[in-house]
C-alpha positions, -999 to 999 in steps of 0.1 A, spaced: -309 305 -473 -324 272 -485 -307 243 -466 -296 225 -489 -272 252 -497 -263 256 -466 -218 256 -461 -210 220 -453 -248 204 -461 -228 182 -485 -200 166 -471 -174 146 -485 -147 123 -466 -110 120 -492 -92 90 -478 -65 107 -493 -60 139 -514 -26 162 -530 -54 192 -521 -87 194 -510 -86 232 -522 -74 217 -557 -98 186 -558 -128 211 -554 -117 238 -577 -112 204 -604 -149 199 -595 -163 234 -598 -183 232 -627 -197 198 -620 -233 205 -613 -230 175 -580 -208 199 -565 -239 229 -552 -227 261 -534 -215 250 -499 -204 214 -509 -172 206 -480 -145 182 -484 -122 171 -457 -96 149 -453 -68 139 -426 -42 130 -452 -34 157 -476 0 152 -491 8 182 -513 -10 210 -494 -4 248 -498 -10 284 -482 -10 319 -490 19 333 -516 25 300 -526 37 287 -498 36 247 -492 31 239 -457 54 209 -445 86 226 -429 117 203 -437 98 171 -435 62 169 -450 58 134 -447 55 142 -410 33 166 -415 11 149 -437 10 114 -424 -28 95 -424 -40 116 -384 -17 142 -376 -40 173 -395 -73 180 -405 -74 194 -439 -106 216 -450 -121 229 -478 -156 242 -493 -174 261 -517 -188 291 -523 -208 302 -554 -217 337 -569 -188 353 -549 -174 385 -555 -144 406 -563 -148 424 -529 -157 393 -507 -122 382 -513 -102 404 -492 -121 396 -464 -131 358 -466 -96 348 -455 -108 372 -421 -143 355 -422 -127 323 -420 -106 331 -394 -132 343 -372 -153 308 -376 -122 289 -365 -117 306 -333 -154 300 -328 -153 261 -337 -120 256 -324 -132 272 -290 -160 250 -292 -145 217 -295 -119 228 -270 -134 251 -246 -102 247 -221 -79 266 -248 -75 299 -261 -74 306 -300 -62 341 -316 -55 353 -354 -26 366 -366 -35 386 -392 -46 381 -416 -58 345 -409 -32 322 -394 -48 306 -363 -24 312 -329 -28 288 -299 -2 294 -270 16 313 -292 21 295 -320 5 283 -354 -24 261 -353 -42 267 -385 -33 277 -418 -59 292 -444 -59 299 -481 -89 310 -501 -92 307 -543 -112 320 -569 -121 313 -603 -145 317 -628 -167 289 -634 -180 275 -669 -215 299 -663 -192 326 -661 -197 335 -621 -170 338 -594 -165 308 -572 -141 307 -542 -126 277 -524 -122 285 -489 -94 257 -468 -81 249 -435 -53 231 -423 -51 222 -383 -25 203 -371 -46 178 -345 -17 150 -334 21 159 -341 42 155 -312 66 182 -300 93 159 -313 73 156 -347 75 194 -351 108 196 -342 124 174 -368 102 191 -394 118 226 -386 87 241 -376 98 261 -348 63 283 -348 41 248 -350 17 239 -326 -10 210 -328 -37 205 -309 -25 172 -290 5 194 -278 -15 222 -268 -44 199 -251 -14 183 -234 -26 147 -248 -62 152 -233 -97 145 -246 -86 130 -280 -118 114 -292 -123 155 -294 -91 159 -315 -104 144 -346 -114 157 -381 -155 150 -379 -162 172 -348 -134 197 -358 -148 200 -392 -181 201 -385 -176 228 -355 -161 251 -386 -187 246 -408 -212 254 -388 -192 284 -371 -184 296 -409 -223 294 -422 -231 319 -396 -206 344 -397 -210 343 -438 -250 346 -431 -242 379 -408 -213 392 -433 -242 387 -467 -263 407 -450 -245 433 -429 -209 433 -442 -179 426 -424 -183 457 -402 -206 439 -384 -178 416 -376 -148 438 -372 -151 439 -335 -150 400 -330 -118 403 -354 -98 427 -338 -111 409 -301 -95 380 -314 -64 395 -337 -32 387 -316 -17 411 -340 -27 448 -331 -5 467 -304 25 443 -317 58 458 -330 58 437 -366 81 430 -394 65 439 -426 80 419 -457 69 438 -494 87 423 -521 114 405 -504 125 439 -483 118 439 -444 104 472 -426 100 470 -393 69 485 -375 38 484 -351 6 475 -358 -22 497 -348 -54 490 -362 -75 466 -384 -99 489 -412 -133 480 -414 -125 461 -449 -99 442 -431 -67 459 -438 -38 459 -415 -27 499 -404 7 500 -397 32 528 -380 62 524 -403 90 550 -405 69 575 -387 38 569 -419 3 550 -414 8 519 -440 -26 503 -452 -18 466 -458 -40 441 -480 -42 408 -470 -17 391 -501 3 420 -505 28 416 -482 40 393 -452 35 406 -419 55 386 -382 59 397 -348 91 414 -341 101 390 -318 88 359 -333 65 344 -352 31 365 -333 
């Protein structure tokens, strides 16, 4: 790939933003904006995950105040229908990998499909869009939210029970390390070579670092379709990156989007 297409080549710094996923997809037919253009911010007030979920427990402002999360977000041209099951996956992957690298002293998991775990709780959020742009392709914005310096007492008044950040986790350590530019960049990077391996071997060739890293396989899970809760275990991940679940005595195949899937016992 040329480098100036290279994910995260262009960078841009938002002092402040409602979305970084929203501000790109409002810039995706500009012609400035080249395949692999990044945007990052640390204060994103109106943020959102999967099934329209806005993340910000009880209290956003905490969330959201100017330091306390790194927020994400990048684009990819020429995308298509099939690559979206499995970005959300491919992104995950490259966070454990940048995460790790930043903070070599901590461990990082998935839940699947793409919430990042530390100590068991959630770290990182991600949410991946598409759209067609004005030529008529597929373009997908890929985000990340990590939560870098919330206090324990910060998640607890936001009703965040499952929160973690990385100050907690780090107990308070190596700070100048617990900021957006290396974090961001340590993605990036991570995400440019897993997407490299994925164009031109698939996402077999990245199943197994998946599943090492999926905190979610051998768990007994609740499954959530449509508001109704069935409880079950999770066996396996397919080699598109479908969750295979034991439910009621039946093998379930479940697509990331489809359904909500937490640990019986908590949120992993």
């Amino acid at each position: 790939m040329d480098p100036i297409e290279r994910v995260g080549n262009k960078l841009l710094w938002l002092d402040e933003v409602d979305s970084t996923n929203t501000y790109l997809k409002e810039h995706m037919d500009d012609p400035q904006f080249p395949h692999g253009t990044a945007v990052y911010t640390d204060c994103q007030t109106a943020g959102k995950g999967r099934r329209g979920n806005h993340w910000g427990g009880s209290n956003p402002n905490i969330m959201n105040r100017p330091g306390a999360s790194l927020a994400l977000s990048f684009l990819l041209r020429k995308t298509k229908l099939e690559d979206m099951g499995v970005l959300p996956l491919l992104m995950a992957i490259a966070a454990c990998r940048g995460l790790k690298g930043v903070c070599p002293n901590l461990e990082f998991g998935i839940k699947w499909p793409n919430d990042i775990i530390c100590q068991g709780k959630k770290l990182c959020g991600i949410l991946c869009e598409s759209r067609i742009s004005a030529d008529g392709s597929s373009c997908t914005v890929c985000g990340i939210g990590v939560n870098l310096t919330q206090t324990q007492q910060e998640l607890d008044n936001t009703n965040l029970p499952y929160a973690i950040s990385l100050y907690i986790a780090n107990q308070g350590k190596d700070m100048n390390r617990i900021s957006p530019e290396p974090i961001a960049s340590a993605i990036l990077d991570a995400f440019e070579n897993v997407y490299q391996i994925y164009c031109q071997n698939g996402f077999t060739a990245l199943l197994l670092e998946y599943k090492q890293n999926c905190v979610t396989i051998g768990k007994k899970v609740q499954v959530i379709w449509n508001q109704e809760a069935k409880e079950g275990e999770a066996l396996e991940i397919s080699p598109s990156g479908e969750l295979i679940c034991k439910i009621d005595g039946q093998l379930h195949t479940i697509r990331s989007g489809e359904a909500s899937v937490r640990g019986l016992y908590g949120y992993v």
